[in-house]
N, C-alpha and C positions, 0 to 999 in steps of 0.2 A: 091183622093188627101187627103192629112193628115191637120189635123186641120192648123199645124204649118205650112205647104208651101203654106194652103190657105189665111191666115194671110200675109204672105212673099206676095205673088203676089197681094193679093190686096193692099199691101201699097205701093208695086214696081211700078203699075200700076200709081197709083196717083203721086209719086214722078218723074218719069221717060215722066207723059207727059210735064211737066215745062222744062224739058230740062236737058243737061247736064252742061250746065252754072248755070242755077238756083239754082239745086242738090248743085254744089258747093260752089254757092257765101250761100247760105245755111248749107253748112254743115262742108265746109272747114273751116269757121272764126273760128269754136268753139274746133274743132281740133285743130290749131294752137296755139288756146289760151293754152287749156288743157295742151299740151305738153309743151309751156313756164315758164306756172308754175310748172309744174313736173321738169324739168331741171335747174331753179333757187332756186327750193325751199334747194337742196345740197348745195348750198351756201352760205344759212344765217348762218351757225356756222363759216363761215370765213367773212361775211362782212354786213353791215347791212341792214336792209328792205328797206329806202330809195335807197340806192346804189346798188341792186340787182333791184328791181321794179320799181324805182321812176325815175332814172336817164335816160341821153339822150342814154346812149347804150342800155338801156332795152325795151327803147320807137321805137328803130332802128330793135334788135332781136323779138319782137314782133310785128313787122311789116313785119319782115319776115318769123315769123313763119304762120301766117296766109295769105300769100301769097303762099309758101309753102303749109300750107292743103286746099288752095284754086286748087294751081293748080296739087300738086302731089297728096297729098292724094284722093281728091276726086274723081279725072279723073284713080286711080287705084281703090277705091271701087265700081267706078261707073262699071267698066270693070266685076268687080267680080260679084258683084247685077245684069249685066245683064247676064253672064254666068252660074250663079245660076237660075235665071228667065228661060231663055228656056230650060236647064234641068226639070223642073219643068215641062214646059208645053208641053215638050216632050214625058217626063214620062206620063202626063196624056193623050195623044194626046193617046199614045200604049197601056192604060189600056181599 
């Protein structure tokens, strides 16, 4: 097995026994966050930081954006991380 897939499965291992709820409620908020700022930040040459960040729609889109990498993002990386994993230890099942 390769330095890098043994890295990969032993963090997969530990992340994957908390669950696929934990994984999310873990990794989705920050995702969500991420992309709301990346998507508002276009905006401030049309309107200002308060009104972009501060306001009641920004407070409503970023609560859905992290609902969102709660429940879509994570539950698709989680699929990928685990089809990644048993290739992995498929691979090494056959070496």
């Amino acid at each position: 097995m390769h330095d890098q897939d043994r890295k990969f499965v032993d963090r997969w291992e530990r992340q994957r026994k908390g669950g696929r709820w934990i994984y999310g409620l873990t990794n989705g908020p920050l995702f969500g966050f991420v992309i709301f700022i990346i998507l508002n930040i276009w905006n401030l040459s049309d309107q200002s930081f308060s009104e972009i960040f501060l306001s009641a729609q920004a407070f409503n889109q970023l609560i859905s954006m992290i609902l969102g990498g709660i429940l879509g993002f994570s539950l698709i990386a989680w699929g990928m991380n685990e089809r990644t994993y048993e290739k992995i230890m498929e691979r090494k099942k056959n070496e």
